[in-house]
Z-matrix of the N, CA and C atoms (Angstrom, degrees):
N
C 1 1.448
C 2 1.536 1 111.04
N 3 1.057 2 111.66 1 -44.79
C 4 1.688 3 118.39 2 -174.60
C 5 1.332 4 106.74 3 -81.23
N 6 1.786 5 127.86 4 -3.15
C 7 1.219 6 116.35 5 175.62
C 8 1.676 7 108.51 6 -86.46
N 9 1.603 8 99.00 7 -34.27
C 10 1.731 9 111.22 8 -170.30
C 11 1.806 10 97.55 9 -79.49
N 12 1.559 11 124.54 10 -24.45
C 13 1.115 12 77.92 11 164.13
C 14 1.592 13 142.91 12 -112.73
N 15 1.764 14 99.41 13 8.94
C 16 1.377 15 108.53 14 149.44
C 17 1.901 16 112.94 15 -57.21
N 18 0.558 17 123.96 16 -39.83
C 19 1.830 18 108.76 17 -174.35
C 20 1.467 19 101.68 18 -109.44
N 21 1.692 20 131.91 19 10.00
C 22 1.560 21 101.38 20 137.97
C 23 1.336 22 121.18 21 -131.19
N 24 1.236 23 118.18 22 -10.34
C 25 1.553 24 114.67 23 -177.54
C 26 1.626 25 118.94 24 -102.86
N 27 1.071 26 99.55 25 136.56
C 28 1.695 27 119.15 26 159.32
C 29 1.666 28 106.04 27 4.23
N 30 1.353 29 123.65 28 126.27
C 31 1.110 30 144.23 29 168.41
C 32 1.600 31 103.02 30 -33.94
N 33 1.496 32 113.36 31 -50.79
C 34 1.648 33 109.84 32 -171.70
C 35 1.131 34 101.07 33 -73.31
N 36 1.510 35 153.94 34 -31.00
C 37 1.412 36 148.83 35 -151.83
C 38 1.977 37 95.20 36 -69.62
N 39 1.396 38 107.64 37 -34.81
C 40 1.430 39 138.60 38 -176.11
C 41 1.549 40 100.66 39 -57.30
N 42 1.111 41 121.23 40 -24.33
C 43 1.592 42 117.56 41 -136.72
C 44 1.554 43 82.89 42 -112.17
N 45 1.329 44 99.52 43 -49.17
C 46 1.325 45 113.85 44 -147.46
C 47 1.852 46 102.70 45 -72.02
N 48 1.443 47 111.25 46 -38.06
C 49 1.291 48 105.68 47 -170.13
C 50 1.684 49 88.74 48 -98.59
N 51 1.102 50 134.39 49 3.06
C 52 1.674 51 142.20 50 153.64
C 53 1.930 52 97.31 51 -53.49
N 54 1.271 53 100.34 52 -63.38
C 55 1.460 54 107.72 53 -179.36
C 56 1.548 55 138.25 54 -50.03
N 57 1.731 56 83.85 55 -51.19
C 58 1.695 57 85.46 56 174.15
C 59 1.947 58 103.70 57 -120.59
N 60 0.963 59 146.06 58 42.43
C 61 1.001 60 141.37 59 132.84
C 62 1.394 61 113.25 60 -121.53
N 63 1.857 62 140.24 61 33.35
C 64 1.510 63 129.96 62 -171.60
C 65 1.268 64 121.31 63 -14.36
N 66 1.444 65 106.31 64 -101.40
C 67 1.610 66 135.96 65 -159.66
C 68 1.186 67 84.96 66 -42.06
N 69 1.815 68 123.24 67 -65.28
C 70 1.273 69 126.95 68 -147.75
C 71 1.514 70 119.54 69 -61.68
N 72 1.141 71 109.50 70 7.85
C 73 1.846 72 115.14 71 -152.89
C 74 1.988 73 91.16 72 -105.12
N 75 1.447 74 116.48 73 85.77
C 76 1.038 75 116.33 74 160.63
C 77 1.657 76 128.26 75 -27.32
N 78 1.480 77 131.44 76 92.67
C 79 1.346 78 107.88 77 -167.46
C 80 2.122 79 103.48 78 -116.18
N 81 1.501 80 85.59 79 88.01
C 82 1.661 81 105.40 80 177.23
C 83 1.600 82 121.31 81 -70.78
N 84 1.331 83 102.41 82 149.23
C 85 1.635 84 103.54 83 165.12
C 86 1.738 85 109.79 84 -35.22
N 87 0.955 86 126.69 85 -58.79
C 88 1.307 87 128.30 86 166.24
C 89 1.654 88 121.72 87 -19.71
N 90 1.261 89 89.53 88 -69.13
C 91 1.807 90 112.25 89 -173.50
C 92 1.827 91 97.39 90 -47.34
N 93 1.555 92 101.24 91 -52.12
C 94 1.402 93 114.77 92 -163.61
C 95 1.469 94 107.21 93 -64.42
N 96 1.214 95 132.77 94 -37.38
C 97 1.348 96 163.09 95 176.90
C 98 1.679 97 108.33 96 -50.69
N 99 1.460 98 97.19 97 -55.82
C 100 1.771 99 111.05 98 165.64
C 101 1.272 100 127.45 99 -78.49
N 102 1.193 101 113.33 100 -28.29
C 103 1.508 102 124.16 101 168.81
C 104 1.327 103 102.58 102 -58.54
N 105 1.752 104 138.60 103 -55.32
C 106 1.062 105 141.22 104 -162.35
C 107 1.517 106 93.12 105 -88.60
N 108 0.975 107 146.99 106 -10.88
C 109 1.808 108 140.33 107 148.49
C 110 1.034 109 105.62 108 -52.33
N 111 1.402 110 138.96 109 -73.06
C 112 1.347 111 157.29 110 -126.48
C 113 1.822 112 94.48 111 -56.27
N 114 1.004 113 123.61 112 101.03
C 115 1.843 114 123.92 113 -170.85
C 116 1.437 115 92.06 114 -79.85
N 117 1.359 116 144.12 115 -33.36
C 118 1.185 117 120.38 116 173.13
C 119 1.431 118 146.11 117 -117.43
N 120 1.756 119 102.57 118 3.83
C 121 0.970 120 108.94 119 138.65
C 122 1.807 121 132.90 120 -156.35
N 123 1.528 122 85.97 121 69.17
C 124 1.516 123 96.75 122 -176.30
C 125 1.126 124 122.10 123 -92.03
N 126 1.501 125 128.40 124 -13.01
C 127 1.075 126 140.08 125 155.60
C 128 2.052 127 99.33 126 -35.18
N 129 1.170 128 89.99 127 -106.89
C 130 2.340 129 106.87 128 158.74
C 131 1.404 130 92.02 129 5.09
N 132 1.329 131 109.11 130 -87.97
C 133 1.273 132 125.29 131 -151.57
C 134 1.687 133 117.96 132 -63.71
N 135 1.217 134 105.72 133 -0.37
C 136 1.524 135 126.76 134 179.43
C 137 1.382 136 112.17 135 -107.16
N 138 1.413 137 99.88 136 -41.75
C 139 1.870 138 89.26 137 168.53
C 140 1.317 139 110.81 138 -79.13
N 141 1.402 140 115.23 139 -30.69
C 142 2.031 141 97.29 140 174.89
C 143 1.238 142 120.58 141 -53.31
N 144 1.310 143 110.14 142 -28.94
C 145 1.731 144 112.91 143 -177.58
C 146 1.209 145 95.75 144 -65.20
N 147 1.618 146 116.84 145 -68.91
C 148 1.330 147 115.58 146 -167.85
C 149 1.545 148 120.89 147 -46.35
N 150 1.445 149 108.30 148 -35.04
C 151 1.432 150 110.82 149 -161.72
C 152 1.722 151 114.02 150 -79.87
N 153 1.541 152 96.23 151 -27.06
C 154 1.667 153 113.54 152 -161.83
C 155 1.587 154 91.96 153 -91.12
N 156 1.758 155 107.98 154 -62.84
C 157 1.579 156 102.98 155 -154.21
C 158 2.066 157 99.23 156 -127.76
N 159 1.262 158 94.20 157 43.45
C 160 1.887 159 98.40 158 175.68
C 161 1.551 160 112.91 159 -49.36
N 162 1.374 161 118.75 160 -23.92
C 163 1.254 162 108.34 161 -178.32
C 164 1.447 163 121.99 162 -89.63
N 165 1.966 164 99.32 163 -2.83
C 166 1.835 165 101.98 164 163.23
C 167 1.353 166 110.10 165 -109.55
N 168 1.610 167 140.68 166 26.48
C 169 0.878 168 160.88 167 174.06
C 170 1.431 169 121.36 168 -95.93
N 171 1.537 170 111.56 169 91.14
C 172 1.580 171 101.38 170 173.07
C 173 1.634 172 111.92 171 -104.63
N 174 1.359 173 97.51 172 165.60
C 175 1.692 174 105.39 173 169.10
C 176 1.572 175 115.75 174 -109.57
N 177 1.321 176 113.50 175 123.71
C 178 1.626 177 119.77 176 -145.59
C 179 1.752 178 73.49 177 -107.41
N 180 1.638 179 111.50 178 -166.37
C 181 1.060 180 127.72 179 161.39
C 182 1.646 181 114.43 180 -82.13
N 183 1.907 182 95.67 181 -35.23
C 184 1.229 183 97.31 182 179.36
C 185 1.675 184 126.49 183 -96.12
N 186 1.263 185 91.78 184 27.68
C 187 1.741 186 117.14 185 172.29
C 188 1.396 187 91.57 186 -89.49
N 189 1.624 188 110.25 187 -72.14
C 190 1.615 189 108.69 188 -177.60
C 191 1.185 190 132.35 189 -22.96
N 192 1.923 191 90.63 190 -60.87
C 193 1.562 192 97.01 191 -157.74
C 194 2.584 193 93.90 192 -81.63
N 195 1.164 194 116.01 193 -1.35
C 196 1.539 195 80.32 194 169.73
C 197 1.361 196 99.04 195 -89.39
N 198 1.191 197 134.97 196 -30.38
C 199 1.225 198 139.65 197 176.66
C 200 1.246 199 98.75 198 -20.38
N 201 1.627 200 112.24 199 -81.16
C 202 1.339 201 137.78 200 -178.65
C 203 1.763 202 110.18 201 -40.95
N 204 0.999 203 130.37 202 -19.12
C 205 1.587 204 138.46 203 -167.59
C 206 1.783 205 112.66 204 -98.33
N 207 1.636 206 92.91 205 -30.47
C 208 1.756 207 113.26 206 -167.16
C 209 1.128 208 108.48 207 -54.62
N 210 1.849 209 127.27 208 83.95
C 211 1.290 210 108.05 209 -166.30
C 212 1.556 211 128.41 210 -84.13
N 213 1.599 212 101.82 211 13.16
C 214 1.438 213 122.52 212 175.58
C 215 1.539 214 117.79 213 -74.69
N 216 1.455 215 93.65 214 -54.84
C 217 1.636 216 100.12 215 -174.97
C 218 1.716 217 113.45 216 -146.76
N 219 1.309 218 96.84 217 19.17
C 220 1.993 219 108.64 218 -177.71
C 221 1.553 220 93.04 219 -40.81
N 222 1.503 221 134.46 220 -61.69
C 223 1.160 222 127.19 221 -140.49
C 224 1.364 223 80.44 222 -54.63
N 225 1.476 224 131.23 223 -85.93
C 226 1.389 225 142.02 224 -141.46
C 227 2.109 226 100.27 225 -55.24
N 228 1.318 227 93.46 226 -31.46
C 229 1.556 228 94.45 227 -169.99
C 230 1.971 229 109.06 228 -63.46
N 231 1.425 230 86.70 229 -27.06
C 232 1.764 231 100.55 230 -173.02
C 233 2.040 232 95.31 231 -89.12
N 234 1.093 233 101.67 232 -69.27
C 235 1.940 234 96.63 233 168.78
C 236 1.406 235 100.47 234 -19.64
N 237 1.295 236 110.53 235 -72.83
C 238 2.182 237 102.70 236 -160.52
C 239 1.909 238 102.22 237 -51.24
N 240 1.330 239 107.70 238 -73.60
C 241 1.550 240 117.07 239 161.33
C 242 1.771 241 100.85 240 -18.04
N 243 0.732 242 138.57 241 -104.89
C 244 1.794 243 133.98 242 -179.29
C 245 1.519 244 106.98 243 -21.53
N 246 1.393 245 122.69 244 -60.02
C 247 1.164 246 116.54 245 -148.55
C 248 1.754 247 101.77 246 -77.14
N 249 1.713 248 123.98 247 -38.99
C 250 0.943 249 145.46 248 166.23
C 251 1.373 250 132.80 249 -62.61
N 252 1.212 251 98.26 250 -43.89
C 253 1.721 252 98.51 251 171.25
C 254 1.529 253 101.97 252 -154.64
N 255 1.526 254 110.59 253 75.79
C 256 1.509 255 119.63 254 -174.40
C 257 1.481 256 108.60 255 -72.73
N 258 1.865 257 100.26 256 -32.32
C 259 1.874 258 83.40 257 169.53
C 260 1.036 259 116.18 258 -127.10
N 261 1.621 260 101.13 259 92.93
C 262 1.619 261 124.77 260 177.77
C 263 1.450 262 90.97 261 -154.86
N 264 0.964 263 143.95 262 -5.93
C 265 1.609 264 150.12 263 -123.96
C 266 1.384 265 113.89 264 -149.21
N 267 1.654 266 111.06 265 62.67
C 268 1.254 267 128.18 266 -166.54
C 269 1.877 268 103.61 267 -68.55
N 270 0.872 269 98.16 268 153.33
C 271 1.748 270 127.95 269 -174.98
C 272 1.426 271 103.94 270 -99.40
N 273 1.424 272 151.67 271 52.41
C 274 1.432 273 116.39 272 163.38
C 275 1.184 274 122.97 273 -80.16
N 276 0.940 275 113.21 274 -125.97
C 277 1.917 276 126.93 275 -151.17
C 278 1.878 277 81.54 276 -121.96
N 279 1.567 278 119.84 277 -71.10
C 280 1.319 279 101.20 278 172.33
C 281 1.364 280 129.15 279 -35.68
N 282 1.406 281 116.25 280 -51.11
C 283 1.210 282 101.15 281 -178.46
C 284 1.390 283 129.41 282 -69.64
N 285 0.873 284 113.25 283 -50.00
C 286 2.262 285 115.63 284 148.75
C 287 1.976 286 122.23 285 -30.55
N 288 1.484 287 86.35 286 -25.44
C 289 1.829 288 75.19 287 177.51
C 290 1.436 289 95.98 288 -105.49
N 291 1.373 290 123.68 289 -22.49
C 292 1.469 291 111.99 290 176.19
C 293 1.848 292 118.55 291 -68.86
N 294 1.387 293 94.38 292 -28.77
C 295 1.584 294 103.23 293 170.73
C 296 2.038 295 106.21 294 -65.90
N 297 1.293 296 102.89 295 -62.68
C 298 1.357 297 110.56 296 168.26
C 299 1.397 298 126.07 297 -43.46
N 300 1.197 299 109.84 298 -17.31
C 301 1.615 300 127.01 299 155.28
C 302 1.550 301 126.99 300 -92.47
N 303 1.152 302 98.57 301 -1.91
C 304 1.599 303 98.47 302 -174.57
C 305 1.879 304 100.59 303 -105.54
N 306 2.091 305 104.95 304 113.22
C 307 1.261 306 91.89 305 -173.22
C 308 1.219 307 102.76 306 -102.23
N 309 1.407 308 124.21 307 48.82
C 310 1.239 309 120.95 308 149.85
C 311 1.263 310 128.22 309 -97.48
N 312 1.247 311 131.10 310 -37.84
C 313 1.104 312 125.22 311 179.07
C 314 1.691 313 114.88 312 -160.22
N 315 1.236 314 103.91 313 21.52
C 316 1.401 315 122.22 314 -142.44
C 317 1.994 316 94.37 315 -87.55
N 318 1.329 317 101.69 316 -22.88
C 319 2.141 318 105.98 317 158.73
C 320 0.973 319 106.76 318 -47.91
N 321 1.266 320 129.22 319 -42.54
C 322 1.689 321 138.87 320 -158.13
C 323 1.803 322 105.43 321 -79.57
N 324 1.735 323 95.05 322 -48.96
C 325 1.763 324 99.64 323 178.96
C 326 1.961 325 98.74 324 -48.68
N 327 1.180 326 85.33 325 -72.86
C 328 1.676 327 91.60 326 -179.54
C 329 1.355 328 118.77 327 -34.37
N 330 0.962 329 123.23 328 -49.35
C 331 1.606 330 128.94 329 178.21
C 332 1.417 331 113.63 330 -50.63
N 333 1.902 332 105.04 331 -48.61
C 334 1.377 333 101.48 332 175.63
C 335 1.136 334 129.16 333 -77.81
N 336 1.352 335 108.56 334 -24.87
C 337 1.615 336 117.84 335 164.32
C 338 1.482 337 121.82 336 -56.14
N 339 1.448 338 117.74 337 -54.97
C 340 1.362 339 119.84 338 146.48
C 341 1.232 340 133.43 339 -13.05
N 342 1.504 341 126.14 340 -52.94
C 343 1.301 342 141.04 341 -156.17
C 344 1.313 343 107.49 342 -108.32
N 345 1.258 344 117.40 343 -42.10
C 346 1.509 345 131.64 344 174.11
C 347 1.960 346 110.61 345 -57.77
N 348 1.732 347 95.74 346 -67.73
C 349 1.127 348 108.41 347 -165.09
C 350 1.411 349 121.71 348 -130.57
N 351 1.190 350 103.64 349 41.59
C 352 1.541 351 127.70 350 -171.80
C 353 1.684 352 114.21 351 -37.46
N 354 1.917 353 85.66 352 -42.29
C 355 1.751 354 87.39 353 -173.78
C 356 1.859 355 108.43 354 -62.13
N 357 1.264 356 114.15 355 -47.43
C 358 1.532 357 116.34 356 162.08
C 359 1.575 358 121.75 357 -37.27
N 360 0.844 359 109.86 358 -11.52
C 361 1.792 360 105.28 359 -149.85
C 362 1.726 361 113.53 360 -92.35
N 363 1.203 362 148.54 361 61.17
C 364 1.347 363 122.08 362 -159.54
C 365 1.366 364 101.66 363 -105.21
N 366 1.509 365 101.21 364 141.87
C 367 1.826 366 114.00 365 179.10
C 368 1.663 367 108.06 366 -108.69
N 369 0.950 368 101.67 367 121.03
C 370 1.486 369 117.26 368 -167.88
C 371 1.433 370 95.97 369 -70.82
N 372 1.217 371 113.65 370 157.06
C 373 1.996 372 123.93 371 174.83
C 374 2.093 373 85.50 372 -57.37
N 375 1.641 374 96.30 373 -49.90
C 376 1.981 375 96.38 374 -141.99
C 377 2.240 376 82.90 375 -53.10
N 378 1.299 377 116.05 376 -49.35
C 379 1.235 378 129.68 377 174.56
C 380 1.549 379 114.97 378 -27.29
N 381 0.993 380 128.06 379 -58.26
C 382 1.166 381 138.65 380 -167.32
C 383 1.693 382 113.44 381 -86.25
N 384 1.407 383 108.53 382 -40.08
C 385 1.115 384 115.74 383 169.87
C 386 1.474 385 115.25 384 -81.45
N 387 0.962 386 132.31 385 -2.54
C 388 1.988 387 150.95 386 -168.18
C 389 1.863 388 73.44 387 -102.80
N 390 1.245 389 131.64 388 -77.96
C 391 1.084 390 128.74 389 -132.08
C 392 1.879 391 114.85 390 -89.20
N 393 1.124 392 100.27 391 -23.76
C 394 1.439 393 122.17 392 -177.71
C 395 1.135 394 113.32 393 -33.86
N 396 1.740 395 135.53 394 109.03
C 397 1.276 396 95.03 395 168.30
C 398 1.497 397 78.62 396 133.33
N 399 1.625 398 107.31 397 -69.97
C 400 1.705 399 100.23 398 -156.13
C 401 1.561 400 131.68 399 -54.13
N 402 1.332 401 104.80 400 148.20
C 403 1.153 402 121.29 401 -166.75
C 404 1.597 403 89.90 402 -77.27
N 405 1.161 404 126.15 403 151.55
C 406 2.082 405 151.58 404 153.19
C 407 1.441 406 103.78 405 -117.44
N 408 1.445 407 123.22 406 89.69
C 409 1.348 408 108.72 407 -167.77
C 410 1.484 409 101.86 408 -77.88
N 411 1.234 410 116.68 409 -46.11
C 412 1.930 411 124.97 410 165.19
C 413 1.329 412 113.05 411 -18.29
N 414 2.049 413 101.04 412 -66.21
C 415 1.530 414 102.42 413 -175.97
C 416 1.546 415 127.31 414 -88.09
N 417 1.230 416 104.17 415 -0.77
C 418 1.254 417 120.67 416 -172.12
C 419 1.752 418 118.71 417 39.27
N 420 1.243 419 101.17 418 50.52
C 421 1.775 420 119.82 419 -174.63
C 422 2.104 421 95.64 420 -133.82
N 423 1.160 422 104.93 421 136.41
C 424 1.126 423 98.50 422 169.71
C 425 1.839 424 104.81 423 -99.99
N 426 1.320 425 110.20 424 142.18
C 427 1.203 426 131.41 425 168.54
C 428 1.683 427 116.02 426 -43.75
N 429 1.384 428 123.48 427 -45.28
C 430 1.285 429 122.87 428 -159.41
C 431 1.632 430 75.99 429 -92.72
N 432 1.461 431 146.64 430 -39.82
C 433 1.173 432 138.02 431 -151.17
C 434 1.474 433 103.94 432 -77.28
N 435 1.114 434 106.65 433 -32.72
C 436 1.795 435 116.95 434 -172.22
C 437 1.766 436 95.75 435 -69.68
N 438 1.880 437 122.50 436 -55.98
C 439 1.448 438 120.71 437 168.67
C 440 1.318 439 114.90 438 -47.49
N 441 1.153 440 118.12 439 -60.09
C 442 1.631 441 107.73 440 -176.63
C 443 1.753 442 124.04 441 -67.56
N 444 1.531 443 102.64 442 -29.86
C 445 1.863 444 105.43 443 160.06
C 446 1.289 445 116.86 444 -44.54
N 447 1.463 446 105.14 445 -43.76
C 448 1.542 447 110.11 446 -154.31
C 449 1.817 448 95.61 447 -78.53
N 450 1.659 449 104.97 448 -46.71
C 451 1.289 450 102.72 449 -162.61
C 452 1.638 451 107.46 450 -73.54
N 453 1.220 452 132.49 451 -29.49
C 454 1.780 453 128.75 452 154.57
C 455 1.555 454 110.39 453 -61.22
N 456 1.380 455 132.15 454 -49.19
C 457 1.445 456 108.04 455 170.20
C 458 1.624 457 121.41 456 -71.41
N 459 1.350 458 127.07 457 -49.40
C 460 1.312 459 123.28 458 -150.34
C 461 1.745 460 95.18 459 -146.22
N 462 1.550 461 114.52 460 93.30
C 463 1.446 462 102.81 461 -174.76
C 464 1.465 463 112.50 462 -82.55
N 465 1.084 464 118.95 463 54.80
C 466 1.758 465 107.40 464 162.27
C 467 1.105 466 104.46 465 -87.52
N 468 1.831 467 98.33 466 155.61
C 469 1.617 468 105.76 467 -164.30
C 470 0.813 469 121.86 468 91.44
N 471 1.356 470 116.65 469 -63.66
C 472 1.893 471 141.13 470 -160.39
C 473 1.683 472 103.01 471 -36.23
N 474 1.152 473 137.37 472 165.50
C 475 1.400 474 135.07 473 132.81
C 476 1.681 475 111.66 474 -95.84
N 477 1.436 476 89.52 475 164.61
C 478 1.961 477 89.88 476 -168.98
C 479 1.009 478 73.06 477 -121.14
């Protein structure tokens, strides 16, 4: 119950059984997993965890990478994740192609990942060339445009 309604309901539904069931409110890799799904309000629903029960809150890879996929609100869902627990919040290669797969807004994940944690970040040739091109109609940034910006202004990451 507490997993479905971290990844579909309203930030307050969160609050509310945060409120009157505490202790009792199992908060699993799972829960955490859906929270960072939740496209419209996982952002919310990510700081209650953090804010209420951070010390049963981990950051998996596979926290990251749905984070990274959330094409509702990943950017902001991955921002809190950085700003909150920046080193718990591994960078691989999945999580960069799952962002690179996300055509919602998933230029933007990359961008922030870029900027944040550039030294982490590597974009593979197959990556860049897989991704080149794509349309973010949400963010209205193309994916290959954001890799190749980054790699003519500022090559971290980059391969030479």
């Amino acid at each position: 119950m507490v997993r479905i309604i971290a990844g579909s309901f309203h930030h307050m539904v969160m609050a509310l059984l945060l409120d009157r069931r505490g202790d009792d409110v199992m908060i699993t890799e799972e829960v955490v997993r859906e929270a960072a799904r939740n496209s419209e309000s996982g952002t919310e629903v990510m700081k209650l965890l953090l804010d209420r029960r951070g010390d049963d809150v981990t950051i998996t890879e596979e926290v990251v990478k749905t984070a990274a996929g959330n094409a509702g609100s990943g950017k902001e869902v991955m921002e809190l994740l950085l700003d909150r627990r920046g080193d718990e919040v591994m960078i691989t290669e999945e999580v960069i192609k799952t962002a690179a797969g996300n055509s919602g807004c998933g230029s933007w994940v990359i961008e922030l990942l870029l900027d944040r944690r550039g030294d982490d970040v590597t974009i593979t040739n197959e990556l860049s060339t897989q991704q080149h091109g794509m349309r973010n109609a949400q963010c209205d940034i193309s994916t290959g445009n954001v890799i190749i910006n980054q790699k003519d202004g500022n090559p971290r990451g980059m391969p030479s």
